[in-house]
Rosetta silent file (secondary structure, phi, psi, omega in degrees, C-alpha in Angstrom):
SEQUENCE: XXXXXXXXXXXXXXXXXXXXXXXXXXXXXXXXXXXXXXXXXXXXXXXXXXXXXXXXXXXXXXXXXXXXXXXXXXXXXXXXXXXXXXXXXXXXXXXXXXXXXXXXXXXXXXXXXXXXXXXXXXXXXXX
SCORE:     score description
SCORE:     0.000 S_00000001
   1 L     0.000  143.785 -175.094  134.644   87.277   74.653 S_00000001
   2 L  -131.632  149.157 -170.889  131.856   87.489   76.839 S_00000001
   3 L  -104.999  131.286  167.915  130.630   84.448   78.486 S_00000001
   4 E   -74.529  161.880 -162.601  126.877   83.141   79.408 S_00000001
   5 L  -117.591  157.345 -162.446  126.318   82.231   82.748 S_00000001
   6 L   -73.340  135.509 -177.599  125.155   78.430   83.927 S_00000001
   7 L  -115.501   -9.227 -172.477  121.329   77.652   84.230 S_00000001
   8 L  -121.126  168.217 -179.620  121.954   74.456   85.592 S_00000001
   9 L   -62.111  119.465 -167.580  123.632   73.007   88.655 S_00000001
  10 L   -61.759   95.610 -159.470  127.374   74.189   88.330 S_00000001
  11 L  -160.378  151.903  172.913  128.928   70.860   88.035 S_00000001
  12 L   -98.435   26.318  161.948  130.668   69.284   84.793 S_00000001
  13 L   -25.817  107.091 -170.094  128.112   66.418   84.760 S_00000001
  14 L   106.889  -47.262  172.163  127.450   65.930   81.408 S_00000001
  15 L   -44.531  143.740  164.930  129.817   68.481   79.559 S_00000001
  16 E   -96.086  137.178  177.748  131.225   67.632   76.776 S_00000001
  17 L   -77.973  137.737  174.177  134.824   67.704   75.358 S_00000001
  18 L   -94.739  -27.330 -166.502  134.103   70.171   72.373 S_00000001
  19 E  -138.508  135.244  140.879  137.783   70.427   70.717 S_00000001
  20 L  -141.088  145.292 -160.459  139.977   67.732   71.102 S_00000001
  21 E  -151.213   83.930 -162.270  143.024   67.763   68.961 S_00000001
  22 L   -47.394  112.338  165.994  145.436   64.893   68.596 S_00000001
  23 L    98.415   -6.119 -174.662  148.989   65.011   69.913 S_00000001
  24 L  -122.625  -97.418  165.840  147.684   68.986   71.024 S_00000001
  25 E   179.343  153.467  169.651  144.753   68.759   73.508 S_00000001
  26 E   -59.950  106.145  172.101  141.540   67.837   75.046 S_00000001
  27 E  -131.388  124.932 -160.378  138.850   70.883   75.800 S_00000001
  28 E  -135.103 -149.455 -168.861  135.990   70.440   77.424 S_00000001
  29 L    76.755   -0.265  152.321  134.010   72.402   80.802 S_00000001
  30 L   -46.097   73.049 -165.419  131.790   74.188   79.127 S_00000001
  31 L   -69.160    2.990 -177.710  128.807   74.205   81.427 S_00000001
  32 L  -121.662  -28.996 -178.958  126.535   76.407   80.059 S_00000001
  33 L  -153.037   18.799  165.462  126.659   75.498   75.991 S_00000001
  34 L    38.841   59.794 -179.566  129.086   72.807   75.455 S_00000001
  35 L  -179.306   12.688 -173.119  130.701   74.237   72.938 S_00000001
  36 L    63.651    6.646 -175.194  133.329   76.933   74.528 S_00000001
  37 L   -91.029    8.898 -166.369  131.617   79.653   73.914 S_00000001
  38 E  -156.614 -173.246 -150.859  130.276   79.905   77.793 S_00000001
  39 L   130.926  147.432  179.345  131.426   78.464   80.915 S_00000001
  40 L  -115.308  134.983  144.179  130.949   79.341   84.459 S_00000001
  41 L   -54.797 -172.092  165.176  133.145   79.341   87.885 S_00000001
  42 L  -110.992  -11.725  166.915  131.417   77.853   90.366 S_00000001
  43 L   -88.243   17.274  138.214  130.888   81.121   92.516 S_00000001
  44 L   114.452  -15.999 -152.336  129.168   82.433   89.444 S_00000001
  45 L  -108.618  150.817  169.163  132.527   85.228   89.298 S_00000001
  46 L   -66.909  177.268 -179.045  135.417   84.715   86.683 S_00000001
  47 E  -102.617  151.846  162.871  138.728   82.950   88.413 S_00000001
  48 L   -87.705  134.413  167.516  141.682   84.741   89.301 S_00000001
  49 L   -34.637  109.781  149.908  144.989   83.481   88.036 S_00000001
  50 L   -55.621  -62.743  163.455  146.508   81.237   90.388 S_00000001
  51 L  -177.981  138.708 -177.355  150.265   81.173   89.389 S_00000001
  52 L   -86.147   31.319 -170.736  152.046   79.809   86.628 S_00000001
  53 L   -54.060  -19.712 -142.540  154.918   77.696   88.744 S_00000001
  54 L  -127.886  103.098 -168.476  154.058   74.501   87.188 S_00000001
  55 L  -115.107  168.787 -159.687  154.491   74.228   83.027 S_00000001
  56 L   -84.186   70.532  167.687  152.576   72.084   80.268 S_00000001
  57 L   -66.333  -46.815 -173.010  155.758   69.925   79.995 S_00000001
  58 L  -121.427 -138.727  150.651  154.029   66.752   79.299 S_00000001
  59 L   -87.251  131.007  149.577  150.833   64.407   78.632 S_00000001
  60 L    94.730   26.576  167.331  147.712   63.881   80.556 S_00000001
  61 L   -94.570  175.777 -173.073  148.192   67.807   82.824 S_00000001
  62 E  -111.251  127.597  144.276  144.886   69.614   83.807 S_00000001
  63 E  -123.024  157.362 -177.867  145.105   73.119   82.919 S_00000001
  64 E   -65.155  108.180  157.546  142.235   76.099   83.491 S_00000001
  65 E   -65.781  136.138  164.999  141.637   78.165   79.716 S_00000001
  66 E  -135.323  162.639 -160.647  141.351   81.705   80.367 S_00000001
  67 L  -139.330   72.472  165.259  140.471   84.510   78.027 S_00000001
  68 L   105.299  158.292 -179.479  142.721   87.202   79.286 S_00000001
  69 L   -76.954  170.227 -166.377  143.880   87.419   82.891 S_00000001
  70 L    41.103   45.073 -166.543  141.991   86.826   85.927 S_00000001
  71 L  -139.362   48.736  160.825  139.236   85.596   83.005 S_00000001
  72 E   -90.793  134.095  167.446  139.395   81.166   83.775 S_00000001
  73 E  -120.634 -105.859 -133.957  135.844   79.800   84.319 S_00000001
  74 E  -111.816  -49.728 -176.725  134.680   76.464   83.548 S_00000001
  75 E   -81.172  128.850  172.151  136.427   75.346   80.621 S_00000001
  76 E  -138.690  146.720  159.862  139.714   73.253   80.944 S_00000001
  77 E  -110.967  163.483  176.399  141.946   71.266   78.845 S_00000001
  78 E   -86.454  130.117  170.613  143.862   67.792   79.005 S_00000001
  79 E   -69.992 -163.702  131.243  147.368   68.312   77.639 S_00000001
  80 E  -106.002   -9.375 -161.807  148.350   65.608   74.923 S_00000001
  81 L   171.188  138.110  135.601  151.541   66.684   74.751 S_00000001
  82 L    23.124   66.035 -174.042  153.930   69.077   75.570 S_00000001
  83 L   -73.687   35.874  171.570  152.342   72.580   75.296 S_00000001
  84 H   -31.777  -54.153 -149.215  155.920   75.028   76.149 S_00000001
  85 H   -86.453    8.824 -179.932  153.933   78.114   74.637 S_00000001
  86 H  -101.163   17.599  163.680  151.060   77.834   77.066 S_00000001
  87 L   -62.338  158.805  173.923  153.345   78.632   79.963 S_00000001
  88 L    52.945   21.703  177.237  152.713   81.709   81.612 S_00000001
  89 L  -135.909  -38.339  167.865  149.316   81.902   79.818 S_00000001
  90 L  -141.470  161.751 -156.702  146.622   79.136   81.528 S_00000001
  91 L   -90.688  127.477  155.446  147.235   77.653   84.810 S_00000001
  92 L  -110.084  138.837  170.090  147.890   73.941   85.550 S_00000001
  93 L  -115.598   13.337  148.327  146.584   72.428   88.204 S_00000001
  94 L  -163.039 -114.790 -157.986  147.151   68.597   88.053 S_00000001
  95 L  -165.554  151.763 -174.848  147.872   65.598   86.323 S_00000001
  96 L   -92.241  128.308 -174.851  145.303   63.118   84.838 S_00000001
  97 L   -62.587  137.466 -166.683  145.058   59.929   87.756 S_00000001
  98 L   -69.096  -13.600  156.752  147.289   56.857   86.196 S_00000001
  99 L   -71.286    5.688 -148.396  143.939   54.886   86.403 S_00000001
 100 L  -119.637  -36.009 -148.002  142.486   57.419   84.001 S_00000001
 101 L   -43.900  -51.395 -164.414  145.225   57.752   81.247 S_00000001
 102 H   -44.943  -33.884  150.721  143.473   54.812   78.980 S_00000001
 103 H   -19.217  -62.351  147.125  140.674   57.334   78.971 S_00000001
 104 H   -25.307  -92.006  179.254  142.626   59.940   77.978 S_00000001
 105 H   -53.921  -15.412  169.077  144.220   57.743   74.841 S_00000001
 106 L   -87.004  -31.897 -167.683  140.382   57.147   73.747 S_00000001
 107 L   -76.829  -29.929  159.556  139.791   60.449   73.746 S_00000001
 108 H   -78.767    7.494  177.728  142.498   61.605   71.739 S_00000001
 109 H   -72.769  -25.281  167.281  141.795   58.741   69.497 S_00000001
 110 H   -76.586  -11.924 -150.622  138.552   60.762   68.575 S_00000001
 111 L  -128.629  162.532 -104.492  139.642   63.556   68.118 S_00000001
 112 E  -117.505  143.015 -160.168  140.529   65.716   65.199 S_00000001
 113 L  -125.066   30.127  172.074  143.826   66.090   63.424 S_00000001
 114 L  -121.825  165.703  143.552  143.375   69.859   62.591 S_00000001
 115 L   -33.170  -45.203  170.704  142.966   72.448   64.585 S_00000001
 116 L   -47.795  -66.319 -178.236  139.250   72.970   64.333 S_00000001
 117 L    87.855   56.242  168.940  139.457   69.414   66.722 S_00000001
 118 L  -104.255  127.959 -162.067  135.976   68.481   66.128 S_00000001
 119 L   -47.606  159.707  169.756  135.256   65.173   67.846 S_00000001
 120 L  -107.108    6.015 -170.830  134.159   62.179   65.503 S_00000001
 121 L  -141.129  170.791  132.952  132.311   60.833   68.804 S_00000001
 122 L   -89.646  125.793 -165.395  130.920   62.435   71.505 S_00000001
 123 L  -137.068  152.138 -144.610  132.294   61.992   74.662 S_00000001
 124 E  -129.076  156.192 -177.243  130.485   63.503   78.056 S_00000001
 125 L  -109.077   88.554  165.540  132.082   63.783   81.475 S_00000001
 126 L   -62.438  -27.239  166.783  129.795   61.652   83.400 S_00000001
 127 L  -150.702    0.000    0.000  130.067   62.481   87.313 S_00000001
């Protein structure tokens, strides 16, 4: 997949979750087309794998998507659940803040009960 690069200030102001998929997960960082097909880092360079030490055991982790290794930009998902096969395949790096989950729970409330995951709302990352 080849990715377009960000025309705008590299930030996710604005971005949209694009797939969410109840009981699966929330994916949104697409900073260049809202819509996964593009995404950016912010030094303009794909990301290099950090490490996979840390696995999608539960609800409410942060993890990077990447599209092949040392290929994470921009685009991340929320788990919803318990993701075991995405171990050793995208990186997580945190946990959604315990002030946030009710957030979270609207957003999979919106979200899609197939695969496609196409939102019935739109929902935007504001700052």
């Amino acid at each position: 997949m080849t990715y377009q690069k960000a025309t705008k200030a590299k930030n996710y102001k604005n971005a949209n979750f694009y797939k969410i998929v109840a009981g699966f997960y929330a994916v949104g960082g697409d900073i260049v087309n809202n819509d996964g097909t593009g995404g950016e880092a912010n030094s303009g360079m794909l990301l290099k794998d950090e490490n996979f030490s840390l696995n999608h055991e539960a609800k409410y982790l942060l993890s990077m998507v990447r599209d092949g290794e040392h290929r994470a930009n921009s685009n991340f998902i929320i788990t919803l659940g318990a993701l075991p096969f995405l171990n050793g395949q995208f990186t997580v790096f945190g946990r959604v803040k315990s002030d946030s989950v009710q957030t979270v729970d609207k957003l999979e409330a919106i979200g899609g009960t197939t695969y496609a995951g196409t939102p019935t709302k739109t929902a935007l990352i504001k700052s």
